[in-house]
C-alpha positions as CSV (number, residue, x, y, z in Angstrom):
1,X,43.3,-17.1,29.9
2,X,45.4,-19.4,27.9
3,X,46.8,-18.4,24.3
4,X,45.0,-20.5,22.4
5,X,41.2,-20.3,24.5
6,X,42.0,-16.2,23.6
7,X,42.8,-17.5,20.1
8,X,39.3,-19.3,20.1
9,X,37.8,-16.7,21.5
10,X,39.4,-14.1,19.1
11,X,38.9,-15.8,16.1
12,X,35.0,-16.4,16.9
13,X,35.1,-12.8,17.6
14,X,35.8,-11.7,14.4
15,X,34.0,-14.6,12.6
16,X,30.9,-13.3,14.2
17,X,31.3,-9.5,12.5
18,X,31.5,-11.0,9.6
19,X,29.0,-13.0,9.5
20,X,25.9,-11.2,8.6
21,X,23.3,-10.3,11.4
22,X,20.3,-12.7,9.8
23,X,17.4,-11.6,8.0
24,X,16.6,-8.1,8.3
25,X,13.4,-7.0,10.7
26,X,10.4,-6.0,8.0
27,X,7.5,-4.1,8.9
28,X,4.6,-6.2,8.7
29,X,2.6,-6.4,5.5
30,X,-0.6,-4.3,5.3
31,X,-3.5,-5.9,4.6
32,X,-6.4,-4.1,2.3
33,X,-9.9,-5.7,2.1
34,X,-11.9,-6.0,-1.4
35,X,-15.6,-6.3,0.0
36,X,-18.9,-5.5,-1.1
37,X,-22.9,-6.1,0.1
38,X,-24.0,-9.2,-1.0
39,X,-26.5,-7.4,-2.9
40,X,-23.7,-5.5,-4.7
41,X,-25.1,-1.9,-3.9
42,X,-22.0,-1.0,-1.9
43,X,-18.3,-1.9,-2.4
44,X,-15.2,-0.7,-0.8
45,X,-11.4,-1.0,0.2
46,X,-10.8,-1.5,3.8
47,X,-8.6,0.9,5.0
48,X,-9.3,3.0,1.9
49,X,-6.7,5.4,3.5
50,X,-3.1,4.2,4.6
51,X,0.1,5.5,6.0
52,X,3.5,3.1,5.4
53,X,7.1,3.0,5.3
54,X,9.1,3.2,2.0
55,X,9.6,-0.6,1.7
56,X,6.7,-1.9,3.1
57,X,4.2,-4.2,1.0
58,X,0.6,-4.0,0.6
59,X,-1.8,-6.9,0.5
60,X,-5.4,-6.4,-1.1
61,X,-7.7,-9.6,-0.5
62,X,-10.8,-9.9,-2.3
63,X,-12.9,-11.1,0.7
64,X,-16.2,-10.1,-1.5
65,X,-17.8,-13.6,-2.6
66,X,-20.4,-11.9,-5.1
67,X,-18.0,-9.9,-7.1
68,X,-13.8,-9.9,-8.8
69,X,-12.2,-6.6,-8.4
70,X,-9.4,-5.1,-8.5
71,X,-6.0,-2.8,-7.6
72,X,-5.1,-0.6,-10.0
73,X,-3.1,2.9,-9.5
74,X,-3.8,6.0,-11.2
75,X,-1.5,6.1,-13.9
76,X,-1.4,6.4,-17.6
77,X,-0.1,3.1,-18.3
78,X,-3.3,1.6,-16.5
79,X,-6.1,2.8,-19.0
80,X,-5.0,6.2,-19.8
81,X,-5.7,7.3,-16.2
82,X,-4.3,10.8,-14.9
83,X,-1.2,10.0,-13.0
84,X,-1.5,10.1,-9.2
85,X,1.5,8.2,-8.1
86,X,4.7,9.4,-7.5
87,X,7.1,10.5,-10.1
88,X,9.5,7.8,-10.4
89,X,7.0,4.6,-9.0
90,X,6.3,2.4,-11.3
91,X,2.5,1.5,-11.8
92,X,0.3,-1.5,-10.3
93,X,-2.5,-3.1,-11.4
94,X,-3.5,-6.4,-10.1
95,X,-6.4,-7.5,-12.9
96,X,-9.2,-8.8,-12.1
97,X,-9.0,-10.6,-8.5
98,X,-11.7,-13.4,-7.9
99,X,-12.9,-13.6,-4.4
100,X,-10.0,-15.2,-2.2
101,X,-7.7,-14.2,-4.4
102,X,-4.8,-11.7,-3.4
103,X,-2.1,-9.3,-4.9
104,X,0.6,-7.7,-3.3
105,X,3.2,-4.5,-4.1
106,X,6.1,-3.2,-2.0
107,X,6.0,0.2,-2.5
108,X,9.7,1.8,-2.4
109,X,9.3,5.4,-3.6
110,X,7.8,7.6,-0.8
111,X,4.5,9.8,-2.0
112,X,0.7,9.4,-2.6
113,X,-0.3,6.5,-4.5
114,X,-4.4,6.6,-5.4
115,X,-5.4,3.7,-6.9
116,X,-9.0,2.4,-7.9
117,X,-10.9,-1.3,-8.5
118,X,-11.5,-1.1,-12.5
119,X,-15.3,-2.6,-12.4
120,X,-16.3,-0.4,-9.4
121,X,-14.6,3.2,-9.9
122,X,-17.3,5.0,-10.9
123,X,-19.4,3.3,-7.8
124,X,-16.5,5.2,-5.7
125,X,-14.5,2.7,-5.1
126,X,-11.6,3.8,-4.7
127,X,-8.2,3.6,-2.4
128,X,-5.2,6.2,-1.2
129,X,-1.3,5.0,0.4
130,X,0.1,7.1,1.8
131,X,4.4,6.2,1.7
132,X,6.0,8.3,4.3
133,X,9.6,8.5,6.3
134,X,9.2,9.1,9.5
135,X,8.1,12.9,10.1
136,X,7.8,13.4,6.2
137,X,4.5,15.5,6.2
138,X,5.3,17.1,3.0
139,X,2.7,15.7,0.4
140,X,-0.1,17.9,-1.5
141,X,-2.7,16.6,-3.2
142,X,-3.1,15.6,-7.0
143,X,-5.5,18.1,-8.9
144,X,-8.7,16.9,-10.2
145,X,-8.1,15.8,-13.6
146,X,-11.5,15.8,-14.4
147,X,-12.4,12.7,-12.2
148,X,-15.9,12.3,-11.4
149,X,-17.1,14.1,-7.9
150,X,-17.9,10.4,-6.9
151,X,-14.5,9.6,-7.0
152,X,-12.6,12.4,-5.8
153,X,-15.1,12.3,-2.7
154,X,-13.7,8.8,-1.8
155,X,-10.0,9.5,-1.2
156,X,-9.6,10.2,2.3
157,X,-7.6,13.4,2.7
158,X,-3.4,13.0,2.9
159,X,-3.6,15.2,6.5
160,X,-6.3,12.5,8.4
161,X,-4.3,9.6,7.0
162,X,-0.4,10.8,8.2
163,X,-2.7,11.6,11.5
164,X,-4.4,8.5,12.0
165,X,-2.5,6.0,10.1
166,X,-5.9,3.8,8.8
167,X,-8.6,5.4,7.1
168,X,-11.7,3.0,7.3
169,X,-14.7,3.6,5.3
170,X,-16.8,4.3,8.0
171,X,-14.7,6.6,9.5
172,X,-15.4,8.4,5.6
């Protein structure tokens, strides 16, 4: 090899460690469904129960052409709600979604995030995220804060979603 081809070569060599390695790999964004009968007697999140990464964003979609709704976390700061979000995560709340509309969060701080759609909480509807490293199983549930039994009954529990990753509401 000639001096200057190993010169070449070299000097792409170290032009290519410093050049950084291109947008980082995300994990994919995890979509949550706002939907509802078209009679309105039912509405739901779909998953209601989700594991992810520390990181990873969340997409709700109101796919529910008869009614708006919303994703709003459990949290003081979101009409005097008990807090049941992790100490440290700041609060969500996407207003009143129309149907198409959508509203994303990236969730950083790992924990249990329950959140709720503000028109329909008290018809159960109600969601729970899960934010886990890999092998972290080490999450215990909020107390009851004097939530209604309707609600409390539609958080899937924290073991079934680390197990199974999606919590659907007919799997409830």
């Amino acid at each position: 090899m000639k001096r200057r081809e190993f010169l070449w070569e070299g000097g792409g060599l170290a032009a290519a460690l410093w050049l950084p390695a291109g947008p980082a790999i995300s994990a994919p964004v995890v979509e949550v469904a706002m939907a509802g009968r078209a009679d309105g007697s039912r509405v739901w999140f779909d998953p209601m129960g989700v594991l992810i990464r520390p990181g990873q964003t969340v997409r709700w979609t109101n796919t529910d052409k008869g009614n708006s709704h919303s994703a709003t976390a459990y949290a003081p700061e979101n009409f005097d709600h008990p807090r049941r979000i992790p100490d440290g995560a700041k609060p969500f709340s996407s207003d009143y979604l129309l149907p198409g509309e959508t509203f994303e969060v990236t969730l950083t701080v790992a924990g249990v995030y329950d959140y709720f759609c503000i028109p329909h909480e008290l018809s159960g509807m109600v969601g729970r995220i899960v934010v886990a490293k890999p092998g972290q199983t080490d999450f215990r549930p909020y107390p009851d804060d004097d939530l209604d039994q309707v609600i409390l009954d539609g958080f899937p529990p924290i073991a079934v979603i680390l197990a199974k990753g999606e919590i659907h509401p007919e799997e409830q």
